[in-house]
C-alpha positions in Angstrom: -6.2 21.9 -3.7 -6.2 22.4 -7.3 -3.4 20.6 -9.1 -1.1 23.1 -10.9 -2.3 26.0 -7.5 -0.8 22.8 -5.5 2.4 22.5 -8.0 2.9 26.2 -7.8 2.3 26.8 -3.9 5.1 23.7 -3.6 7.1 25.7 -5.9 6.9 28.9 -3.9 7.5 27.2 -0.3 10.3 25.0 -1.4 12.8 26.4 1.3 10.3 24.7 3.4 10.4 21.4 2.6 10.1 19.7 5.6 6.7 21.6 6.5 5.6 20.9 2.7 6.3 17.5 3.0 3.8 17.2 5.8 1.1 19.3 3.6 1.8 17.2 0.8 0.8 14.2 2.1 -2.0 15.3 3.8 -3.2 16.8 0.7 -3.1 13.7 -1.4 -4.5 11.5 1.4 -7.5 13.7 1.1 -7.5 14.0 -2.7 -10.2 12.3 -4.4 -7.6 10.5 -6.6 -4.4 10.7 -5.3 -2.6 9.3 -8.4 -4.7 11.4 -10.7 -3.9 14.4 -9.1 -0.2 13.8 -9.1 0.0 13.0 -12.5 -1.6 16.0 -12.9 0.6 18.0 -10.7 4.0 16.4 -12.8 2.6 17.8 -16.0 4.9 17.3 -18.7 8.0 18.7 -17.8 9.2 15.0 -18.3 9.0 15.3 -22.1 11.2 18.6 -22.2 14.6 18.3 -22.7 16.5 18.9 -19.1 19.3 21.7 -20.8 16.1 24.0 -21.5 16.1 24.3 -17.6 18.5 25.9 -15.7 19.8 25.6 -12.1 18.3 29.2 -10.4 15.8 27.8 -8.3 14.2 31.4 -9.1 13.4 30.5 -12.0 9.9 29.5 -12.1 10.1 26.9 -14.6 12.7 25.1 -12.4 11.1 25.4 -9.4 8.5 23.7 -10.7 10.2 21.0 -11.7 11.3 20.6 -8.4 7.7 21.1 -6.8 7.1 18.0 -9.5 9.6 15.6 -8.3 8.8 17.1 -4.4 5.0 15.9 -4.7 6.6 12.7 -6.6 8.5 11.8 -3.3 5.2 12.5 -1.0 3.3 10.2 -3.8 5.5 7.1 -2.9 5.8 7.6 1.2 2.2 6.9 0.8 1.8 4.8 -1.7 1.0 1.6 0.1 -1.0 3.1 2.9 -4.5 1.5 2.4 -7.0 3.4 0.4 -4.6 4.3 -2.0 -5.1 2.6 -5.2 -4.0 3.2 -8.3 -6.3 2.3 -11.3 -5.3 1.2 -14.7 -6.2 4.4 -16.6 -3.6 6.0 -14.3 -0.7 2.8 -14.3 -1.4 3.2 -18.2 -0.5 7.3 -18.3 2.5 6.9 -15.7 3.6 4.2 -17.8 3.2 6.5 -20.9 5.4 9.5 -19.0 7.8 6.9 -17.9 8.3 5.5 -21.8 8.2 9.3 -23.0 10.6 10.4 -20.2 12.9 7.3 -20.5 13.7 7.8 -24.5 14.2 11.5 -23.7 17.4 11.0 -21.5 18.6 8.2 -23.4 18.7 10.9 -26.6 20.6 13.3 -23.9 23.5 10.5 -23.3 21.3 7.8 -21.1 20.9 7.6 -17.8 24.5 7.9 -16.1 24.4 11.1 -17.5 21.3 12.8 -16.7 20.9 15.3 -13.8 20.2 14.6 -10.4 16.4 16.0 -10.4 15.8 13.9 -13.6 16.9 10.8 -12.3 15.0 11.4 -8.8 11.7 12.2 -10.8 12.0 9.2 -12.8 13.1 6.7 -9.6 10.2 7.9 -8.0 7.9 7.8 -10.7 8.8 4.3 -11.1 8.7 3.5 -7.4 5.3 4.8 -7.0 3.7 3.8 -10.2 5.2 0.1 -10.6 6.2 0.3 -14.1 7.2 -2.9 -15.5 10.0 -4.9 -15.6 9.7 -5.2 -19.6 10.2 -0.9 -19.4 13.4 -0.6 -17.5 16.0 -2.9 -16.6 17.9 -4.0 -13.2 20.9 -1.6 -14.9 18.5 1.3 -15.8 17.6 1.2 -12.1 20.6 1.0 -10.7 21.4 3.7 -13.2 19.4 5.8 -11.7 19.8 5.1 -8.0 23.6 6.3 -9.2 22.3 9.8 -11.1 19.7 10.4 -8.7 21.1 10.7 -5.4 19.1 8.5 -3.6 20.4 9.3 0.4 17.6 12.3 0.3 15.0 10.7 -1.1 16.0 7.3 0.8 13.3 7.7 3.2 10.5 7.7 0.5 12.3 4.9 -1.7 12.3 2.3 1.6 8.4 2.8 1.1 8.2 1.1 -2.2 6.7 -1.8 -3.2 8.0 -1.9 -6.5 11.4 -0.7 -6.1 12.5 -2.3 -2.8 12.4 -6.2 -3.8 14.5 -4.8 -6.7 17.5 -3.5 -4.7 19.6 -6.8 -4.1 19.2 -7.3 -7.8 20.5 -3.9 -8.2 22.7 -4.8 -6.0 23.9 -8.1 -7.8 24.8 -6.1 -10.9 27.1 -3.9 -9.4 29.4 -7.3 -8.3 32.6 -5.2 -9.4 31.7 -2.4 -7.3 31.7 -3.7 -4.3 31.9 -0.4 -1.9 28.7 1.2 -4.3 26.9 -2.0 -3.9 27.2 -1.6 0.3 26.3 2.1 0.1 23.5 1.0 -1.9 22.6 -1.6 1.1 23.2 1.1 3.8 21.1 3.7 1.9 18.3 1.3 1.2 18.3 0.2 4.8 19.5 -3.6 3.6 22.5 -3.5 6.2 22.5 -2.5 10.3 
């Protein structure tokens, strides 16, 4: 499937998610480059400043957004299922969006303060791509776990690489909030 026909069938079926999930996935297990293709599929609506969108999933900018951050989600599930690899050319552009999309909601107030499908995008992003530890901090994590609200996307998250060796660090920082801190166990899956 064609990246932005991909983007903007998601976009158009997103009352369906459970069934797109399941296409999703199947789609980039069968893509040539999985990681190219959803970078391709994100586009750049990282880079554009999250007011200029608004909430009517109707509107077709938004529900791309959406279809964005819905093909972000099936990128991590399978993320560490063998044969996907992701090479540096495409580590180097996620980390690029990640920088680009980082100082963006920093200038709208940082991350406590961005909205939900922001905050999911960038988690994800993160979580599939393995950005750095020199690009975003325990706190801007657990900043985002906070915005992002992680119990739907949980599933997806418990499949990372990256992100789930983080999560007791995360974890660690919230020490004075201790009933967030066990949520954030129970969520990640930490706690039975």
């Amino acid at each position: 499937m064609v990246t932005k026909g991909m983007r903007w069938h998601v976009a158009k079926h997103l009352s369906e998610t459970l069934n797109l999930r399941e296409e999703i996935i199947k789609a980039l297990k069968l893509a040539k480059d999985p990681t190219k293709h959803v970078l391709n599929c994100t586009g750049n609506f990282f880079g554009q400043y999250s007011r200029s969108f608004c909430k009517d999933l109707g509107n077709k900018e938004t529900a791309g957004r959406l279809a964005s951050v819905l093909v972000l989600e099936c990128f991590v599930m399978i993320s560490n299922d063998d044969g996907i690899e992701i090479e540096k050319r495409e580590r180097e552009r996620a980390l690029n969006d990640a920088v680009i999309w980082r100082k963006r909601m920093i200038k709208e107030g940082g991350f406590g303060y961005t909205d939900e499908v922001d905050a999911r995008g960038l988690l994800l992003l993160i979580s599939g791509f393995g950005i750095q530890d020199d690009v975003f901090k325990i706190q801007d994590i657990g900043d985002l776990i906070r915005a992002s609200n992680v119990k739907g996307i949980s599933t997806a998250l418990r499949r990372s690489a990256f992100l789930m060796p983080k999560i007791p660090d995360v974890m660690m920082v919230k020490n004075n909030l201790e009933i967030e801190a066990v949520d954030i166990a129970y969520t990640f899956g930490l706690v039975m």
